[in-house]
FIMARMAR-548390 format. One record per residue: x, z, y of N, C-alpha, C in turn. Coordinates in steps of 0.2 Angstrom, whole numbers. Atoms other than C-alpha are relative to their C-alpha. Layout:
N
ATOM   n_u   n_w   n_v  ca_u  ca_w  ca_v   c_u   c_w   c_v
ATOM     X     Z     Y     X     Z     Y     X     Z     Y
...
***
This chain:
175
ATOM   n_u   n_w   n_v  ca_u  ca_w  ca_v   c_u   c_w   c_v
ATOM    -4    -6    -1   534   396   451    -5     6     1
ATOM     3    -5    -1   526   412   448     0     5     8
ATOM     0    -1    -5   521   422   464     6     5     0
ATOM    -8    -7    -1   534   437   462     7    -4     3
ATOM    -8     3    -3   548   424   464    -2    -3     7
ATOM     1     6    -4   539   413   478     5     1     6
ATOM    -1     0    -5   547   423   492    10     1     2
ATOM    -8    -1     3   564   424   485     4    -7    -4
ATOM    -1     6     4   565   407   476     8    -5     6
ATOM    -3     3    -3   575   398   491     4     4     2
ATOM    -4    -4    -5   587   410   499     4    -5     3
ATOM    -5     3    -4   597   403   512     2     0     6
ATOM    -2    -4    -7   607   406   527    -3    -3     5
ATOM     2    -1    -6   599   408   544     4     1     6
ATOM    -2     0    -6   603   409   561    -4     5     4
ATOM     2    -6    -6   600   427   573    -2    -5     3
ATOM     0    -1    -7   602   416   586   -11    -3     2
ATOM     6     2     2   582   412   592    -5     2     0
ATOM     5    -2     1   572   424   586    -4     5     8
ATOM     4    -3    -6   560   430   600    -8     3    -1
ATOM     7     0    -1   544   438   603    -2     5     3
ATOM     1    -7    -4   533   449   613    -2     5    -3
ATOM     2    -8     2   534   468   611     6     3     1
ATOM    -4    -7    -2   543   484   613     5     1    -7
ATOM    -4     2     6   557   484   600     5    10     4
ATOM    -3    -9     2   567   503   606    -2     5    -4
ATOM    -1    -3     6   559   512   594     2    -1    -9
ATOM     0     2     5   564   502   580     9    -2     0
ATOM    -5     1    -2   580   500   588     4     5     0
ATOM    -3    -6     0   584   517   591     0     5    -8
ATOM     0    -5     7   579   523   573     2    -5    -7
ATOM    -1     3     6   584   509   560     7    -1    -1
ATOM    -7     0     2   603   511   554     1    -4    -6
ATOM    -2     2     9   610   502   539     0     4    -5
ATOM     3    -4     2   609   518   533    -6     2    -1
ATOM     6    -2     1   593   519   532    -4    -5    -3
ATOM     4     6     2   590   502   523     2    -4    -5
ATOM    -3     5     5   591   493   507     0    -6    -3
ATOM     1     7     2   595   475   503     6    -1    -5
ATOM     7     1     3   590   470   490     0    10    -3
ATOM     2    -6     3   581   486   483    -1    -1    -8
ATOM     3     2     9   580   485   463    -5     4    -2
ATOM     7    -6     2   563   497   465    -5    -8    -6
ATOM     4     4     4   552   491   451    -7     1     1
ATOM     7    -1    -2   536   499   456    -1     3     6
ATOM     3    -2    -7   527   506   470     2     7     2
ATOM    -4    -6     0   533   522   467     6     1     0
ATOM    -8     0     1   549   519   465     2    -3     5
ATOM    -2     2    -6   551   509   481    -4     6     7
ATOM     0    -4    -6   541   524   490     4     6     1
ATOM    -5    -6     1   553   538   483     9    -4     4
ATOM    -6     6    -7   568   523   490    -2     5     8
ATOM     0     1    -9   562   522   507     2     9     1
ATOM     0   -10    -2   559   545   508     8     0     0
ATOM    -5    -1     2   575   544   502     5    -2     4
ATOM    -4     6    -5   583   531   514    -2     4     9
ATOM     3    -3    -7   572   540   529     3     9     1
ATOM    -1    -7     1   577   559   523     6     0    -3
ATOM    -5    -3     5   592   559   515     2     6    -3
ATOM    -3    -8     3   597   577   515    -6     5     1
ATOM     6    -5    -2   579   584   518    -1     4    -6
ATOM     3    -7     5   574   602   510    -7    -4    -4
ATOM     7     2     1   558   594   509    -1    -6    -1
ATOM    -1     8     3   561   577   502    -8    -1    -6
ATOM     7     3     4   547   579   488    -8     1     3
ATOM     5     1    -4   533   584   501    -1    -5     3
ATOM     1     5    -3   537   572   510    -2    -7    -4
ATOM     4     6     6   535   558   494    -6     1     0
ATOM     7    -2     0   519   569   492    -4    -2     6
ATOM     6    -2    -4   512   567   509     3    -9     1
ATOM    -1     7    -2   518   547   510    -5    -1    -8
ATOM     4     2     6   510   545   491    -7     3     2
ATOM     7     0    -3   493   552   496    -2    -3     8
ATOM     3     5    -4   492   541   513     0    -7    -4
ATOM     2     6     4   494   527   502    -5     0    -5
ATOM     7    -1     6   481   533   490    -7     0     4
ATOM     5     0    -9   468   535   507     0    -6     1
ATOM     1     8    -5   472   520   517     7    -4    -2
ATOM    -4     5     3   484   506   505     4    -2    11
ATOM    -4     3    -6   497   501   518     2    -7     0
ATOM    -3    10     0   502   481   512    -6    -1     4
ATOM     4     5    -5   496   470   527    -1    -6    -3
ATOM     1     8     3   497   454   518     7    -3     2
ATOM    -7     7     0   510   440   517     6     3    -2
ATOM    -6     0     4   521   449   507     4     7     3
ATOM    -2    -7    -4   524   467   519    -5     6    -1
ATOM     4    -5    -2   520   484   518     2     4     5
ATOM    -1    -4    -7   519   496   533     1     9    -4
ATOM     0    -5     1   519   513   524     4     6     4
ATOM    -3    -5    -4   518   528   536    -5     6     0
ATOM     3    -5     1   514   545   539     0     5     4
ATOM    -1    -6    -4   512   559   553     0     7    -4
ATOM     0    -5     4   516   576   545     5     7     3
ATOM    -4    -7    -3   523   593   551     5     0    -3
ATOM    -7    -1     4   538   590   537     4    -3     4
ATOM    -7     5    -3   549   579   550    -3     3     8
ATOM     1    -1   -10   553   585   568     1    -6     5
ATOM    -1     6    -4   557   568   574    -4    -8    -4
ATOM     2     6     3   552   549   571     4    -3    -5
ATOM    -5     2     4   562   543   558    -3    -7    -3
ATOM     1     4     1   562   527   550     5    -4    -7
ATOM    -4     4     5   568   515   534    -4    -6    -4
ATOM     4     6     3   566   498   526     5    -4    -5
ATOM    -4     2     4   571   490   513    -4    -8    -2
ATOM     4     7    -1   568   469   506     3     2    -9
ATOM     0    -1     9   564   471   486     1    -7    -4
ATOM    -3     5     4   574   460   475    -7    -4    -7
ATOM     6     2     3   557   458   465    -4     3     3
ATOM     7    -2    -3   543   458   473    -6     5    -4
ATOM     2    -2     3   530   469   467    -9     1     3
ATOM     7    -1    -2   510   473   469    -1     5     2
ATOM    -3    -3    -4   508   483   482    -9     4     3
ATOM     9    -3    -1   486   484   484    -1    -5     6
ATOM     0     4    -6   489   470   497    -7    -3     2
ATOM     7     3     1   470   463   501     1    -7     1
ATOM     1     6     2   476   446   501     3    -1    -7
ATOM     0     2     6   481   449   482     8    -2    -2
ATOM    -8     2     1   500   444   487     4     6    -3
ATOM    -1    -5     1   513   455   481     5     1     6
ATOM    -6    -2    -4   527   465   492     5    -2    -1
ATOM    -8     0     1   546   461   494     3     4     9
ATOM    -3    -2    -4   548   469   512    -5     7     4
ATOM     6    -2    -1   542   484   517     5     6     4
ATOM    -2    -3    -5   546   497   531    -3     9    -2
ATOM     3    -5     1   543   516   532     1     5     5
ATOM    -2    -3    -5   539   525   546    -4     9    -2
ATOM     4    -8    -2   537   548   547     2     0     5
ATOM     1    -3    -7   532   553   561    -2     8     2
ATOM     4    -5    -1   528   570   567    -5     1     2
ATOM     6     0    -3   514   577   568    -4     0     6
ATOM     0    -1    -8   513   582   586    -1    -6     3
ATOM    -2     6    -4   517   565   591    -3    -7    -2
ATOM     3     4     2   503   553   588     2    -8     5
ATOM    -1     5    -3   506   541   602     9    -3     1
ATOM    -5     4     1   525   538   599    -1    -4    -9
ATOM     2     4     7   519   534   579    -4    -6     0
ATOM     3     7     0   508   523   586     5    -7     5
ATOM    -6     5    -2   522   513   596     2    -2    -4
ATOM    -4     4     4   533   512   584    -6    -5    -6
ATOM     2     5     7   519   505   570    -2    -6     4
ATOM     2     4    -4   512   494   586     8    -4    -2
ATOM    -7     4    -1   534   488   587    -2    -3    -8
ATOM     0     4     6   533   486   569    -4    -9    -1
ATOM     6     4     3   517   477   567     4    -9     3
ATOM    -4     7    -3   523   462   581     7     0    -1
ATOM    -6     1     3   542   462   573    -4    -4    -9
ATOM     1     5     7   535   456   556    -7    -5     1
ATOM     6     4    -2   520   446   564     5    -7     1
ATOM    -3     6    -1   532   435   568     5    -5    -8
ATOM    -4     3     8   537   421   553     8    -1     2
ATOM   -10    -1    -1   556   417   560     3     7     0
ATOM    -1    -9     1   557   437   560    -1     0    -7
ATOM     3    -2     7   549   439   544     5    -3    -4
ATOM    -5     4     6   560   424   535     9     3     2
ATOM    -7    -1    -1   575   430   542     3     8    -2
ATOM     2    -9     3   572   451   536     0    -4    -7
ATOM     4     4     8   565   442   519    11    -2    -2
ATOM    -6     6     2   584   431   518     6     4     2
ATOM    -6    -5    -2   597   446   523     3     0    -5
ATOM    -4    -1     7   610   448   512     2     8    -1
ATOM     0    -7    -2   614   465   517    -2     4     5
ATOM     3    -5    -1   609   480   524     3    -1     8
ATOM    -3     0    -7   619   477   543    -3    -8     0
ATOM     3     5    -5   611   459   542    -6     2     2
ATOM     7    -2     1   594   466   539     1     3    11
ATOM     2    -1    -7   597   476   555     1    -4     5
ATOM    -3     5    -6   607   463   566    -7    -4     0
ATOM     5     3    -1   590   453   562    -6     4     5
ATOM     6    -1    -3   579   467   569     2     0     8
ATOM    -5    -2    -7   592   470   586     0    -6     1
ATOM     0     6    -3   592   452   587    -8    -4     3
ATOM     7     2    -2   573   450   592    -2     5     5
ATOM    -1    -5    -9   571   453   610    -6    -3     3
ATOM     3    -1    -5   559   453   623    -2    -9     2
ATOM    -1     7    -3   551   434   626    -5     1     8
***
């Protein structure tokens, strides 16, 4: 089975009930709506799953294409895929007054600059205000231990829709 399919080859239903682990989950709680998320995404390349996500994080933003610009030049800086199949893609910038957030699980994985060489099917995207260095580093801390965890991970990865995607991250609580 070529890698692009490996993560997607088996789908099958899961079970909320379970999932546990430690960390701070309110900013990931307070900012990710089904609106703000798409399963499956039919992005074909890197680009095109970061214009998604802006687009899912900003909907009606004046400034929707600086913001693509100031999230494509952090990934051009410092690659955002963490390995095992996720990337974190995020950004401080004076374009956004508040923390916003959006994610989406790519129906075709894609190469992503990951350093272990895997490609992407799950990838989150957080803008942050500038001002506000230590609420961005929360939430990318919440992010980081929510997909640290593999029964979190497999269960994001196995959503079938965009309200499961969330009930999976509202369902991982406090151990």
């Amino acid at each position: 089975m070529g890698q692009a399919n490996r993560y997607h080859a088996h789908r099958k239903p899961f079970s909320l009930i379970g999932l546990h682990f430690s960390g701070h989950l309110l900013p990931i709680k307070r900012l990710l709506t089904a609106g703000r998320v798409a399963v499956p995404s039919r992005s074909r390349t890197k680009d095109e799953v970061l214009e998604e996500l802006v687009r899912l994080a900003a909907p009606d933003s004046p400034v929707h294409d600086q913001l693509l610009d100031a999230v494509r030049a952090r990934e051009v800086a410092f690659p955002t895929a963490l390995g095992d199949g996720v990337a974190l893609p995020h950004v401080r910038t004076a374009l956004v007054k508040t923390l916003t957030m959006s994610a989406c699980v790519l129906n075709d994985p894609i190469a992503f600059g990951a350093s272990d060489g895997n490609v992407v099917d799950v990838l989150f995207l957080l803008l942050s205000p500038a001002e506000s260095p230590s609420e961005h580093l929360s939430a990318l801390r919440s992010l980081s231990k929510l997909i640290a965890n593999a029964d979190v991970l497999f269960a994001l990865r196995h959503a079938t829709s965009e309200e499961q995607f969330v009930a999976v991250v509202n369902a991982a609580v406090i151990k």
